[in-house]
Structure formats: structure tokens, C-alpha cells
Backbone as CSV, one residue per row, in Angstrom:
resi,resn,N_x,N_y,N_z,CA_x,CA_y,CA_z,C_x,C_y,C_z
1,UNK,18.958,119.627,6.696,17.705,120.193,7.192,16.627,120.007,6.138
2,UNK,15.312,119.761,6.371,14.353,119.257,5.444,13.783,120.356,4.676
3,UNK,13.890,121.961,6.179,13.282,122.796,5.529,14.403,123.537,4.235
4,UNK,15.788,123.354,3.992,16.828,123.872,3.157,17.662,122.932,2.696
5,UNK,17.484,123.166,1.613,18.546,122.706,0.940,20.648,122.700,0.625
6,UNK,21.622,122.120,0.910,22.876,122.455,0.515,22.930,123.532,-0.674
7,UNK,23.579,124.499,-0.892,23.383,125.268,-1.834,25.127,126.084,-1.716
8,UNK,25.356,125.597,-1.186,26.863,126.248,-0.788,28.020,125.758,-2.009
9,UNK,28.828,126.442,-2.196,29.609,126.241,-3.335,30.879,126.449,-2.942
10,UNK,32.575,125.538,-3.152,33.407,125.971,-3.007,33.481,125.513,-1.783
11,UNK,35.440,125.909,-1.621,35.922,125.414,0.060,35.897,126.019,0.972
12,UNK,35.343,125.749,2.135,35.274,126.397,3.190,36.204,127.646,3.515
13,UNK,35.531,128.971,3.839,36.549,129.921,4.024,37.975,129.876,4.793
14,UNK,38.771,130.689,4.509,39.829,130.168,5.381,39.861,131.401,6.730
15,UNK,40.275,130.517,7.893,40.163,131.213,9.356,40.400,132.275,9.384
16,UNK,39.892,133.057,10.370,40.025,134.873,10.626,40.693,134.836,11.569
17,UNK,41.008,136.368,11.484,41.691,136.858,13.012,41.167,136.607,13.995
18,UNK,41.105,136.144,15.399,40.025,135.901,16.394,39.986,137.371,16.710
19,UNK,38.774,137.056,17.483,38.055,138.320,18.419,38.983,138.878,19.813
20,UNK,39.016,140.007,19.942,39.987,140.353,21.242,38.943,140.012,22.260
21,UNK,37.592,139.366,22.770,36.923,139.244,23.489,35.930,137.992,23.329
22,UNK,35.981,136.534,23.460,35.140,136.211,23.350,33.891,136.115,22.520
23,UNK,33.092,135.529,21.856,31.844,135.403,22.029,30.834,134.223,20.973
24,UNK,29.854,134.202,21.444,29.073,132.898,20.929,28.407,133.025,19.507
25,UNK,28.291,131.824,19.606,27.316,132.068,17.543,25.806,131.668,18.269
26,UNK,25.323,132.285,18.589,23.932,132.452,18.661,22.759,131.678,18.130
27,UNK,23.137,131.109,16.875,22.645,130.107,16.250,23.447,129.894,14.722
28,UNK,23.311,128.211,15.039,23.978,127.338,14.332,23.435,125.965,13.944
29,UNK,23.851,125.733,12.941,23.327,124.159,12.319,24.361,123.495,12.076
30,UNK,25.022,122.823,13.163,26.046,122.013,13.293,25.855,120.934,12.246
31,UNK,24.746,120.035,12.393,24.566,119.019,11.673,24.551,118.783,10.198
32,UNK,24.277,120.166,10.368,23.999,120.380,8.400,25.492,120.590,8.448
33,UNK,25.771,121.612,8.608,27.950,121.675,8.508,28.295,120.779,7.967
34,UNK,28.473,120.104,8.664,28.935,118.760,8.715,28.793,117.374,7.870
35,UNK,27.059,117.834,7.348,26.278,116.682,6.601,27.020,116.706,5.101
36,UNK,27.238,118.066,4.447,27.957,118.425,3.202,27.024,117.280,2.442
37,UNK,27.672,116.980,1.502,28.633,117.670,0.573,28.473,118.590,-0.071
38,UNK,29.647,119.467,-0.266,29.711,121.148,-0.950,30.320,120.717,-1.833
39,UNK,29.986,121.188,-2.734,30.507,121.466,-4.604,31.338,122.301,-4.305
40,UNK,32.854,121.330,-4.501,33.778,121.815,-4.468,34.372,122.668,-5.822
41,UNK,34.681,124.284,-5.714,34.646,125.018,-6.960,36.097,125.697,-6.757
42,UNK,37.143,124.755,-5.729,38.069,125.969,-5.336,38.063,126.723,-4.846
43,UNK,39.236,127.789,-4.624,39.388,128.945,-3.782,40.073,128.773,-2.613
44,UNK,40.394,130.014,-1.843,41.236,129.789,-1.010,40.671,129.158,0.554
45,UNK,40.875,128.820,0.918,40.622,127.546,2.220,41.187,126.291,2.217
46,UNK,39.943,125.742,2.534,39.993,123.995,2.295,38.350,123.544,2.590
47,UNK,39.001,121.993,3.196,37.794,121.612,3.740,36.933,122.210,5.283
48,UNK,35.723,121.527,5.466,35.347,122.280,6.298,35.371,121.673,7.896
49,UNK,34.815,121.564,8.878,34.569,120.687,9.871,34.615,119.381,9.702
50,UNK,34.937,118.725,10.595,34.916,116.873,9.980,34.085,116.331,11.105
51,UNK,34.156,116.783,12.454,33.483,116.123,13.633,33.153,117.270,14.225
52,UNK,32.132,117.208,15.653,31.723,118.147,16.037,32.809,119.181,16.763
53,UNK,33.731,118.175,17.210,34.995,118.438,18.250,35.896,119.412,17.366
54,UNK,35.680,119.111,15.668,36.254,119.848,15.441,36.087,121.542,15.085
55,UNK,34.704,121.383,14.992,33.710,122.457,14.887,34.004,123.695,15.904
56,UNK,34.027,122.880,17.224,34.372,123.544,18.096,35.497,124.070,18.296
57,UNK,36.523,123.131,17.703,37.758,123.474,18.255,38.347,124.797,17.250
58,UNK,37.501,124.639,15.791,37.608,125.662,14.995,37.642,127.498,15.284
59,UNK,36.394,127.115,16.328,35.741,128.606,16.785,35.922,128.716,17.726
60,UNK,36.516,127.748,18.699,37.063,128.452,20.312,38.316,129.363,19.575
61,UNK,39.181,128.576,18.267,40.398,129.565,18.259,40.002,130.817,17.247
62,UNK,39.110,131.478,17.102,38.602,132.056,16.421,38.002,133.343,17.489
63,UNK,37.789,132.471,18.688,37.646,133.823,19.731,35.910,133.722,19.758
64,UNK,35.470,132.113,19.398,33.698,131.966,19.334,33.762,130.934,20.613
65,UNK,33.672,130.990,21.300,33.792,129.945,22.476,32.954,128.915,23.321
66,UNK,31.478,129.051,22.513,30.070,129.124,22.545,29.163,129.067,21.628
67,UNK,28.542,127.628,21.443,27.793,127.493,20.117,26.212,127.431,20.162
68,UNK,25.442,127.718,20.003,23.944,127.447,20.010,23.267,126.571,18.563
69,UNK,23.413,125.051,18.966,22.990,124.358,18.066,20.969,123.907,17.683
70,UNK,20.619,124.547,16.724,19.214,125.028,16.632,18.478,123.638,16.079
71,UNK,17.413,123.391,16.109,16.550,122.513,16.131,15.896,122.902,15.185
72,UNK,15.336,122.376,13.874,14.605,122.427,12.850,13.097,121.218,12.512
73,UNK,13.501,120.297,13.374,13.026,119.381,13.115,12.817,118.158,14.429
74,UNK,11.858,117.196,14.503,11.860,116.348,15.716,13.771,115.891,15.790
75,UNK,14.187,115.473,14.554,15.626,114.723,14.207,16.617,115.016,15.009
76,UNK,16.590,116.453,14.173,17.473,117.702,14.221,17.390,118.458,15.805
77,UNK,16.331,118.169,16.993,16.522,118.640,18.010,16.794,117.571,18.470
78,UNK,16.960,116.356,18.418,17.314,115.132,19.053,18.489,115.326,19.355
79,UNK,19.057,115.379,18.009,20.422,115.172,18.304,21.272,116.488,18.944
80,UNK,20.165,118.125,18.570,21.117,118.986,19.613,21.159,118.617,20.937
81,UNK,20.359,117.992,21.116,19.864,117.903,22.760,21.020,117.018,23.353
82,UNK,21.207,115.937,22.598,22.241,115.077,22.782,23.671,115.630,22.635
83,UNK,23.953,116.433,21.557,25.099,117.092,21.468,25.365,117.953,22.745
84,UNK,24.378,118.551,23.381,24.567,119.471,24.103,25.072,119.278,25.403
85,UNK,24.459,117.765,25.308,24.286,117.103,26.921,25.917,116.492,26.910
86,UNK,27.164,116.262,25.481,28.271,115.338,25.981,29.340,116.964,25.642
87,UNK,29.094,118.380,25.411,29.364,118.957,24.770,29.094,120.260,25.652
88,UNK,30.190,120.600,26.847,29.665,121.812,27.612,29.613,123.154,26.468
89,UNK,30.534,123.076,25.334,30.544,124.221,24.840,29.160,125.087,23.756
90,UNK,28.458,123.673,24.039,27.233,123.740,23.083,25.554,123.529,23.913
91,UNK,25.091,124.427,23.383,23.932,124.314,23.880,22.609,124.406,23.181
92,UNK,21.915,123.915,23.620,20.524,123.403,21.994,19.559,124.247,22.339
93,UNK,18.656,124.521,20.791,16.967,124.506,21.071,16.661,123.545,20.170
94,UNK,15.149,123.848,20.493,14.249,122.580,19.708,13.211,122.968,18.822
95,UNK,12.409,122.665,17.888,11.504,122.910,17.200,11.360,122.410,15.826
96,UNK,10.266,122.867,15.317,10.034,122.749,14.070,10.100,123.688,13.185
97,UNK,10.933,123.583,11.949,10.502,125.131,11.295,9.462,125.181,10.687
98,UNK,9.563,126.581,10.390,8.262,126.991,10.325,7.326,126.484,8.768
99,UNK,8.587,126.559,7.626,8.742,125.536,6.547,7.725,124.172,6.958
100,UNK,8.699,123.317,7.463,7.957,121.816,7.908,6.686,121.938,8.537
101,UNK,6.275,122.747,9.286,4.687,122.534,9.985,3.870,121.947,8.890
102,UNK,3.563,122.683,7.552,2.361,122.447,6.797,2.429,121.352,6.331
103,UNK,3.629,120.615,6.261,4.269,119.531,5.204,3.848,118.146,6.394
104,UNK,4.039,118.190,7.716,4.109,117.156,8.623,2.183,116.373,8.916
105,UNK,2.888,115.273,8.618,1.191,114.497,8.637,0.542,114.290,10.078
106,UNK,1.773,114.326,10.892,0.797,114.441,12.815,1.546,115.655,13.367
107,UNK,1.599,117.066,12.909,1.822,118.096,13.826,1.885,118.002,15.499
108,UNK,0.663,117.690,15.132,0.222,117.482,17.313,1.655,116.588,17.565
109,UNK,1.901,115.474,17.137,2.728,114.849,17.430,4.111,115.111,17.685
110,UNK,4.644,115.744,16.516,5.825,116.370,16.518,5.882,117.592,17.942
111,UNK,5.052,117.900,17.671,4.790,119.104,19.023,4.396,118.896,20.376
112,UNK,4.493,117.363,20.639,4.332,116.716,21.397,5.331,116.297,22.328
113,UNK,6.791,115.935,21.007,7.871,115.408,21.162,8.727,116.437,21.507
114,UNK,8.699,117.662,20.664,9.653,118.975,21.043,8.926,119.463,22.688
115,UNK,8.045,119.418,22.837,7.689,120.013,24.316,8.501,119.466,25.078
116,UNK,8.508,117.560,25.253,9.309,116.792,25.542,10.798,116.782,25.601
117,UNK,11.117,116.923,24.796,12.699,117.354,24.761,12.689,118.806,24.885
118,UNK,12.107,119.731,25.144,12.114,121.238,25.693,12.431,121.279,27.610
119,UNK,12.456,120.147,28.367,12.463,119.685,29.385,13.890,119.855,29.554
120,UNK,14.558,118.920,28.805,15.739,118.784,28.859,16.809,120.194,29.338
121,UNK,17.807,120.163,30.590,18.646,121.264,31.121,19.502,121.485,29.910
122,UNK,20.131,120.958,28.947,20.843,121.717,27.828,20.238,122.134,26.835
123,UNK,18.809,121.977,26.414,17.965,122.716,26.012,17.601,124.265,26.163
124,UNK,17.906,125.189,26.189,17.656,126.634,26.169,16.992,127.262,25.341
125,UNK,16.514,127.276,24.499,15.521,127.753,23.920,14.708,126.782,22.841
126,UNK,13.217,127.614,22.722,12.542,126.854,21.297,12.091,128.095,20.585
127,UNK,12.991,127.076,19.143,12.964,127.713,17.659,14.436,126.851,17.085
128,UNK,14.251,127.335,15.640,13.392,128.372,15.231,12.243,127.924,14.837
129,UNK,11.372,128.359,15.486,10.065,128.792,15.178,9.218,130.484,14.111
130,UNK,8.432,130.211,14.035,7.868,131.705,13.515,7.203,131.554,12.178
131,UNK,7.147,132.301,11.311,6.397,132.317,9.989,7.715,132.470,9.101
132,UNK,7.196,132.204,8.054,7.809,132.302,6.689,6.896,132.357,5.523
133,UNK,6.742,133.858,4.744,5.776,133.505,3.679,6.237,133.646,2.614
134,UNK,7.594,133.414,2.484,8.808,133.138,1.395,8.696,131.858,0.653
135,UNK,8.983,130.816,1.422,8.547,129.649,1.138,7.944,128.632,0.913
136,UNK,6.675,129.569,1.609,5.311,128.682,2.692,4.083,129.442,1.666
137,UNK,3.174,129.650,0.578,1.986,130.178,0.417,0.801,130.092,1.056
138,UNK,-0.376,130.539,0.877,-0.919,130.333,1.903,-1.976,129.755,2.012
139,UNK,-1.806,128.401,1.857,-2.153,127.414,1.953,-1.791,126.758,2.926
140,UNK,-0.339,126.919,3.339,0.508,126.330,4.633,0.312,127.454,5.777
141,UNK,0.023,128.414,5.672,-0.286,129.862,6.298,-1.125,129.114,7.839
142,UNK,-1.997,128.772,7.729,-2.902,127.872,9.276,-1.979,126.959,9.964
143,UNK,-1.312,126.177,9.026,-0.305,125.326,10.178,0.695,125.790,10.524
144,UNK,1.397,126.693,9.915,2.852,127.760,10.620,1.750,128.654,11.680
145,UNK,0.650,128.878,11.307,0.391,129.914,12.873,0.079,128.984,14.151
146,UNK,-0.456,127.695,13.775,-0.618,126.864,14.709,-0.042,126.287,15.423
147,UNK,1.687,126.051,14.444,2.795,125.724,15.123,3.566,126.828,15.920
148,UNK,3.641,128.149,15.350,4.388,129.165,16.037,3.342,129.508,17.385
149,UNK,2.460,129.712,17.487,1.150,129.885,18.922,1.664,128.555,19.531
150,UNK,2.267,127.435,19.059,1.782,126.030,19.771,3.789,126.278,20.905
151,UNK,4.428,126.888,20.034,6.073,126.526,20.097,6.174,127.919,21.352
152,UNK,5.021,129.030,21.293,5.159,130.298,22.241,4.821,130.186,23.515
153,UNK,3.594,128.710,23.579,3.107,128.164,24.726,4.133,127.470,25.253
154,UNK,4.851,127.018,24.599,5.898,125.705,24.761,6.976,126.209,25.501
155,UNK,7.591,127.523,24.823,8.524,128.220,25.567,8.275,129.086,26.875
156,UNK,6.788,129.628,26.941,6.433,130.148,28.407,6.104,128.914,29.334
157,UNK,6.328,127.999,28.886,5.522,126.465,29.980,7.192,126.481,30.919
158,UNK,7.780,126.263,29.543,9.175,125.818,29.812,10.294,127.013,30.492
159,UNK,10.179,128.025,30.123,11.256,129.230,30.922,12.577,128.957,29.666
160,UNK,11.894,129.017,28.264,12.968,129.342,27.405,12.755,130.226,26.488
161,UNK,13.925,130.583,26.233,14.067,132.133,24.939,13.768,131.283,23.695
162,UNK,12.763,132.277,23.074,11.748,132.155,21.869,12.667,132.833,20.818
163,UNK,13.259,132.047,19.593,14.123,132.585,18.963,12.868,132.021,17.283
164,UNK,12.918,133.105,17.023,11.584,133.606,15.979,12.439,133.542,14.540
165,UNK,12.159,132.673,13.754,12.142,132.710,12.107,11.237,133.572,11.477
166,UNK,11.596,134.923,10.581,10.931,135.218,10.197,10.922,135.902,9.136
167,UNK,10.121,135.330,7.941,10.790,135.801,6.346,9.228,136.575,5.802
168,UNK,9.709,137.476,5.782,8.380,138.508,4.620,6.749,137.951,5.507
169,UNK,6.894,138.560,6.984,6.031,138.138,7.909,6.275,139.022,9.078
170,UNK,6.828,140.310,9.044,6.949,140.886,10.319,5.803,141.329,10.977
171,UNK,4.778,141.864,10.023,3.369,142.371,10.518,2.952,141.033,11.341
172,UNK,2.947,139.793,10.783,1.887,138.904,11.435,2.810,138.313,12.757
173,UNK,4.236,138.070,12.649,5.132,138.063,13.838,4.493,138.486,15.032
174,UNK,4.515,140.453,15.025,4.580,140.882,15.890,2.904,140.370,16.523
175,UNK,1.618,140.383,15.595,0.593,140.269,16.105,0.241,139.220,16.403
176,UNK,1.067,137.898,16.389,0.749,136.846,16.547,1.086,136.949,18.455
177,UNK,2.461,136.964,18.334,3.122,137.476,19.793,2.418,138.260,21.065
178,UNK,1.889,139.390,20.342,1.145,140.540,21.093,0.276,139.515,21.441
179,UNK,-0.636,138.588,20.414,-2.130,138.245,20.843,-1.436,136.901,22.372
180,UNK,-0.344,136.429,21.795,0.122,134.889,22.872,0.552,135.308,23.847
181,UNK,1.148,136.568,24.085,2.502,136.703,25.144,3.795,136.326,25.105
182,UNK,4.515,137.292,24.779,6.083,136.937,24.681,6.435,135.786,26.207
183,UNK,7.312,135.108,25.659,8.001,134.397,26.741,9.127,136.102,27.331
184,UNK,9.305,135.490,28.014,10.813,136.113,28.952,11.292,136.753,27.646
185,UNK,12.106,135.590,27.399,13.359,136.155,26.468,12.861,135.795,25.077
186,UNK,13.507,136.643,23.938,12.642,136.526,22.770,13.609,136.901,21.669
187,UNK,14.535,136.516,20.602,15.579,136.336,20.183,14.893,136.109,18.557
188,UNK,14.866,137.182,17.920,15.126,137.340,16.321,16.255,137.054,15.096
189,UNK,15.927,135.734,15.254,17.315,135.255,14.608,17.275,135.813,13.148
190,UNK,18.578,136.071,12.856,19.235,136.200,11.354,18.166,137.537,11.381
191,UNK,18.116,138.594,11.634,17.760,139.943,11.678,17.231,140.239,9.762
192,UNK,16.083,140.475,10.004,15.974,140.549,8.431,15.095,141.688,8.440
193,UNK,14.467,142.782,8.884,13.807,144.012,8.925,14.195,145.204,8.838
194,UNK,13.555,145.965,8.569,14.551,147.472,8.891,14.492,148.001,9.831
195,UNK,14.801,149.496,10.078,15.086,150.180,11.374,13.765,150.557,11.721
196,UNK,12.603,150.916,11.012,11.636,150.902,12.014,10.926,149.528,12.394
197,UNK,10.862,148.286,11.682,10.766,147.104,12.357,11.619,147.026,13.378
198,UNK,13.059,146.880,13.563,13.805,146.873,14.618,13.042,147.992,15.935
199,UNK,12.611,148.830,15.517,12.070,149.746,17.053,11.146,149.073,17.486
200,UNK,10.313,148.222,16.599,8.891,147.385,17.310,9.294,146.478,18.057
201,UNK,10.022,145.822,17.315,11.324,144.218,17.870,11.519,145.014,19.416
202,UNK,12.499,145.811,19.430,13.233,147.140,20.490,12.304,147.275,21.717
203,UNK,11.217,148.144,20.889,10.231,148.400,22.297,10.046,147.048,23.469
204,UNK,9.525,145.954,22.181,8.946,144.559,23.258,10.466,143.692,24.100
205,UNK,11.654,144.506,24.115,12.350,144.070,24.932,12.862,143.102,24.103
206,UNK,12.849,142.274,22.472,13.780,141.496,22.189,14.778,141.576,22.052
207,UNK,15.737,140.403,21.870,17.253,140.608,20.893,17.102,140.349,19.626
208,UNK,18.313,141.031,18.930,18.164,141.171,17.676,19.536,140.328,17.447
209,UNK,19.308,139.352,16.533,20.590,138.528,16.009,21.037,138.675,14.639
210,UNK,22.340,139.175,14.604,22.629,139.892,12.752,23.727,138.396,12.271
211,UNK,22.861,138.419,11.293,23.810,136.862,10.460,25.075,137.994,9.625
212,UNK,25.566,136.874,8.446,26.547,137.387,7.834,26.158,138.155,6.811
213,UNK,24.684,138.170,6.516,23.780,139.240,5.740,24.023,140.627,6.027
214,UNK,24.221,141.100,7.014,24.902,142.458,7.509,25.665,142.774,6.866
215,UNK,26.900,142.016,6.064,27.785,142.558,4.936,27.580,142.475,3.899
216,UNK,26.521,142.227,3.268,25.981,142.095,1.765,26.256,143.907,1.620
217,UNK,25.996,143.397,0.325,26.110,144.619,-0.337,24.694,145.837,-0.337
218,UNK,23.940,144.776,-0.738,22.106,145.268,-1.258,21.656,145.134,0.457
219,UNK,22.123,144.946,1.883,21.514,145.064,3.042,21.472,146.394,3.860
220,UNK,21.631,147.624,3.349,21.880,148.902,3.705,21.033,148.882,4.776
221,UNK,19.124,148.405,4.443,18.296,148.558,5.742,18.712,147.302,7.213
222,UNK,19.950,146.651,7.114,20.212,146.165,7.899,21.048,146.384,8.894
223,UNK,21.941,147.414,8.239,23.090,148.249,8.647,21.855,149.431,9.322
224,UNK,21.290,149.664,9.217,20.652,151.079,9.849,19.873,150.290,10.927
225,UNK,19.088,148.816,10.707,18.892,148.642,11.653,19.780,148.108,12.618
226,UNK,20.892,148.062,12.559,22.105,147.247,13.422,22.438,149.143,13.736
227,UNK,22.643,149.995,13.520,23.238,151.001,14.006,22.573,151.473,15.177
228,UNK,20.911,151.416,15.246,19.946,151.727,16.470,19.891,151.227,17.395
229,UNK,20.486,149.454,17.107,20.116,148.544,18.176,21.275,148.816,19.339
230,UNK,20.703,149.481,20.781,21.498,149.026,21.998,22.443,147.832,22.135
231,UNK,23.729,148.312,22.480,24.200,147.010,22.605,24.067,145.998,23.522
232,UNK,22.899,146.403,24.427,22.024,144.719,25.623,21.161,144.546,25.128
233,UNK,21.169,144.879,23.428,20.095,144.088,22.558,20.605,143.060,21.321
234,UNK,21.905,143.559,21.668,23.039,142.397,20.052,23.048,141.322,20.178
235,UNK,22.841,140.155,19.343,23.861,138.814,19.255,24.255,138.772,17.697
236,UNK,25.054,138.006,18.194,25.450,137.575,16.244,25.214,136.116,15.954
237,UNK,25.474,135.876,14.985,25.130,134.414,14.626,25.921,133.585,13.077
238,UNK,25.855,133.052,12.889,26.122,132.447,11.209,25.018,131.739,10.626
239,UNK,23.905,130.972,10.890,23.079,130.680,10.972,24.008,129.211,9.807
240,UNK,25.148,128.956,9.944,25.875,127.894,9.339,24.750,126.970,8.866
241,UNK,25.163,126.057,7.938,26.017,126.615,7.212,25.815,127.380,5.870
242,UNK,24.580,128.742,5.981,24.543,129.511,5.222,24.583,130.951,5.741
243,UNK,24.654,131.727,4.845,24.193,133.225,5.198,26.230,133.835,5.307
244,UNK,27.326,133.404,4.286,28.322,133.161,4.773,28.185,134.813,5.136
245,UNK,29.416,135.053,5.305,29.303,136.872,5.285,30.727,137.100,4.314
246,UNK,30.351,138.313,3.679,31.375,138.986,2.929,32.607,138.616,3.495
247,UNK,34.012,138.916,2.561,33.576,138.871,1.124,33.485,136.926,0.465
248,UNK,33.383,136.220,1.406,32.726,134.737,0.935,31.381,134.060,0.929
249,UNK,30.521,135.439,0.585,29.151,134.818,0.188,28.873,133.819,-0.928
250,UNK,27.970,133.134,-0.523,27.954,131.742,-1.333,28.921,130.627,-1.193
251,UNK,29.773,130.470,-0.507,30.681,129.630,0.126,30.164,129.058,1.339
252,UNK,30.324,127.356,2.059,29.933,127.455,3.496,30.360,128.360,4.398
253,UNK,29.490,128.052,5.182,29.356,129.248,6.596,29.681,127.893,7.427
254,UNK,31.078,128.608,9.066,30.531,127.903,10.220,30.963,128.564,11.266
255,UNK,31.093,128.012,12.362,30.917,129.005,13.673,32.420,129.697,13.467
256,UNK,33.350,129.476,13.086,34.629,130.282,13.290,35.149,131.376,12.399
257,UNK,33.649,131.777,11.289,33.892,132.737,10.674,32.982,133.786,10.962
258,UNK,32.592,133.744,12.230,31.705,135.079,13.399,32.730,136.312,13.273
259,UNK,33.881,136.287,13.746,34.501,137.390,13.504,34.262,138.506,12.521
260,UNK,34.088,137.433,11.368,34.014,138.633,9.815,32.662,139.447,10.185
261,UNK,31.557,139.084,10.678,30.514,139.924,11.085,30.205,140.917,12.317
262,UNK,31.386,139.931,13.222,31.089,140.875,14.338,31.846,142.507,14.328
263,UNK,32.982,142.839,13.520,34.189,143.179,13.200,32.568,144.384,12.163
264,UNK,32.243,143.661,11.410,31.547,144.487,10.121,30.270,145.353,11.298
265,UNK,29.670,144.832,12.534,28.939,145.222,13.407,29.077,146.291,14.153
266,UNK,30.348,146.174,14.028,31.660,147.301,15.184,31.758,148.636,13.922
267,UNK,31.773,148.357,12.807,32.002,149.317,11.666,30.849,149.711,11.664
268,UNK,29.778,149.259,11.778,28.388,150.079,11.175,28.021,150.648,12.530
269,UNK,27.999,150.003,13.691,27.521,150.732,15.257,28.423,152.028,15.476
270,UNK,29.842,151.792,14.891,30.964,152.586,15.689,31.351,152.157,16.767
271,UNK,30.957,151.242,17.498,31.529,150.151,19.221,32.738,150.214,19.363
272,UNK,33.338,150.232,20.205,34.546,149.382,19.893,34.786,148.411,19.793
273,UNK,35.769,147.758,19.421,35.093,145.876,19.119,35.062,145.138,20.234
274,UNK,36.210,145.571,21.351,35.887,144.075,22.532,34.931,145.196,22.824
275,UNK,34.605,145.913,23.350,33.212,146.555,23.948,32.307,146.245,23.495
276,UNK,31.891,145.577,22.012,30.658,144.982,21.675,31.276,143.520,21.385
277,UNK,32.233,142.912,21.467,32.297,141.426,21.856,31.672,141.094,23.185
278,UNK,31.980,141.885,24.370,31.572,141.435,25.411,30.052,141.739,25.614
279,UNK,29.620,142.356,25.014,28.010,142.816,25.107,27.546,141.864,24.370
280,UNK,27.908,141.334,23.540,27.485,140.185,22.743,27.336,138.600,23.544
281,UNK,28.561,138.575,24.194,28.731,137.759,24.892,27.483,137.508,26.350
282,UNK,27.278,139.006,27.047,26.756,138.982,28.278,25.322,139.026,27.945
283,UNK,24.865,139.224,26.199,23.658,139.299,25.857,23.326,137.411,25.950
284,UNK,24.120,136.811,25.153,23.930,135.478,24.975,23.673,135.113,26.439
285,UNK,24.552,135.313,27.600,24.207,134.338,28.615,22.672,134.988,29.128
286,UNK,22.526,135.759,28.857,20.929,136.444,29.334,19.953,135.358,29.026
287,UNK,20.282,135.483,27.494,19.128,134.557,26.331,19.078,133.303,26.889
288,UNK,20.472,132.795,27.097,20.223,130.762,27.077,20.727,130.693,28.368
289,UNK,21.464,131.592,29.247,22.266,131.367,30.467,23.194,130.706,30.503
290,UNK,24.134,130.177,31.628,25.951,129.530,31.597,25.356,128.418,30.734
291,UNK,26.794,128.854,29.906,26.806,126.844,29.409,27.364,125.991,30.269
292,UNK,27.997,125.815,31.347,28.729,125.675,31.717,28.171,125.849,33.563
């Protein structure tokens, strides 16, 4: 991915218990997985994915049965789109992140091409999209709002769930949204706010998607906001191949180590676990609808 760098260290975690219920990774970066190479530092596992087939075949036995492969880039939604289309178990969005807008020399263009492939039936949502003022100063600040307003039109044209990037930017998120109009469905990936951000998220009817950041140690305001959220407001995600979740942070992330978070989700809500596997599950088909 152009907007991140490999930063992962060590061998891929080794497999979990599956889930007594089903359910999907919400968002994923298959391509990066896969792209490696990881600085191999040891530890217990091995290697990681080798093909997509195997990706999959990793996290169907893992009890993930359902992948949402995310779009970062014109490249990078090409090929979900394509993955998605030979690949019932996978299903794409498209976009630009929010990173790349300021950096790209024909915006219009690129945003030209994702509308275009936003057409596409295995296409289900566009993003990630949204702000980032982590990475982005603000200097790049005009072309991430131009691209996130341009990607909100894109998804109400189209009848897809708006899955929002958003780093040290919740104030301008929500007012960017308020001023455009939420699409339908509206999907906060990798959950990074606290519990009274989560009630604003809450009120406007989004979902809230908790990466493997939920088990950090220093994420307490994530756990409080994961304890408020309704469960026909959950998804989970890995956001692969980073964000691993306890206790193999800093190691790759990929779709068949969802369990370790969903399991840590069930501990902080109190759920029971298939009772919030399947809410997880019936949330996803809301967001992107059957894969299948």
C-alpha cells in the first residue's frame, strides 16, 4: 500500500481456536498480506499466506468465512474488484486513501476511475476514505476534504457503505458528513475514538468496526467505547496486515486471527460469544449484503 509501509516483524501468528459462529473480517488488505516481506525475528508460528486461496482457506477454518478486501488506491481497488469477481468468499471496496489524495498529480482522475469501478456488483463499498491528520499536515488538509466529499458523492450515486478512515480528525469527520449526507450505510473502520465519540458515530446510525487495537494495553477508551456499542452496531476487522491483536502485536496480522479480537469483544461487552458472532455476522451482510 503506498499510503503504509511493511513494518511487521517476525512469523506469522500461529492459528486460533475458531469461532462457535461464523463471521467476516470487515476489512482487509489481502494484497499487502501477501506482498511481505516480513523480517523474519522468530517465534512461534511460521509463514504467512502464500496465495489468496490460501488466505481464505486460512480463515474459513478459523470460523472467518467472509473477507472484505479494501481499496487504497486506483491499483489496489483493481485488483479487489477482480479478486472479488473469481472469489465468492471475498468482496471489495474501492478508493483512495486519504494519505494518497494530496500526493496524486490528477486527483479528478483517480476519482474518476474509482467511481468507475464503484459500478462493479462485487464492489460493496467505497473507502477507505476519510481524513487523517496523523500523517497528512495541513497542507494536504484541501485535498483529503476534496477527496473524502468527492468518495461520499460516489457512495450515495452508487448505493454503497461508506467505510471512513479516520486518524486525529473526528470533529472534522463528523462535520464533513453532516454538511454531504451520509450514504445508507456508513462503517468506521478500525474504531479509534472514545465512548462519547462512539455516541455521535451511534446517534447517525453507523457501524463501528474494532481492529486488534481493542486488546492493547494503553486502549482502555476503546474498551468503553466497544462496551456501549449495540450489538446491530458491531463488526470486527484486522485491518491485515497490521493492527495484529494481543498478545502478537507487532507481528503480521491476517484474516484468521479475528477470533483473538472477537473473543476479547465478548470480554469487554459481556455477549456471549456466538450471540455476538452472529450479530457480527448479520451486521456485515447489512453493510455489503450476500456474498454469495
Amino acid at each position: 500500500m503506498s499510503a503504509r509501509k511493511h513494518s511487521r516483524q517476525g512469523a506469522f501468528p500461529p492459528a486460533t481456536e475458531p469461532l462457535p459462529v461464523a463471521v467476516l473480517d470487515s476489512h482487509t488488505h489481502i494484497d499487502i498480506t501477501l506482498d511481505g516481506p516480513y523480517e523474519s525475528m522468530g517465534g512461534e508460528g511460521g509463514a504467512g499466506p502464500a496465495t489468496v486461496e490460501d488466505a481464505i482457506a486460512r480463515a474459513t477454518a478459523a470460523g472467518v468465512d467472509r473477507l472484505v478486501q479494501v481499496g487504497v488506491d486506483v491499483e489496489s481497488s483493481r485488483w479487489g474488484a477482480e479478486v472479488a469477481e473469481r472469489h465468492p468468499a471475498v468482496l471489495a471496496t474501492v478508493a483512495l486513501h486519504p494519505n494518497d489524495a494530496p500526493r496524486l498529480a490528477d486527483l479528478d482522475g483517480a476519482l474518476r476511475e474509482i467511481e468507475r469501478l464503484a459500478a462493479h456488483p462485487r464492489v460493496r463499498g467505497i473507502g477507505e476514505t476519510g481524513l487523517d491528520y496523523f500523517r497528512t499536515g495541513d497542507e494536504g488538509r484541501k485535498a483529503q476534504h476534496e477527496s473524502f466529499r468527492a468518495h461520499i458523492a460516489i457512495a450515495k450515486r452508487h448505493g454503497k457503505t461508506l467505510v471512513i478512515h479516520d486518524r486525529d480528525a473526528h470533529d472534522d469527520i463528523l462535520r464533513v458528513i453532516d454538511e454531504e449526507g451520509a450514504p445508507d450505510q456508513v462503517v468506521m473502520h478500525c474504531y479509534s475514538g472514545d465512548e462519547e465519540f462512539a455516541r455521535e458515530c451511534l446517534d447517525r446510525g453507523f457501524l463501528l468496526s474494532f481492529a486488534g487495537t481493542v486488546t492493547f494495553g494503553n486502549a482502555g477508551h476503546l474498551r468503553r467505547a466497544a462496551a456501549i456499542t449495540p450489538l446491530d452496531a458491531m463488526l470486527v476487522e484486522t485491518d491485515a496486515p497490521f493492527l495484529t491483536p494481543m498478545p502478537y502485536r507487532g507481528r503480521p496480522n491476517a484474516s484468521y486471527l479475528i477470533p483473538l479480537t472477537v473473543r476479547a469483544l465478548a470480554d469487554v461487552t459481556g455477549h456471549d460469544l456466538a450471540a455476538l458472532c452472529a450479530a457480527i455476522s448479520a451486521n456485515g451482510e447489512r453493510a455489503f449484503g450476500p456474498w454469495t
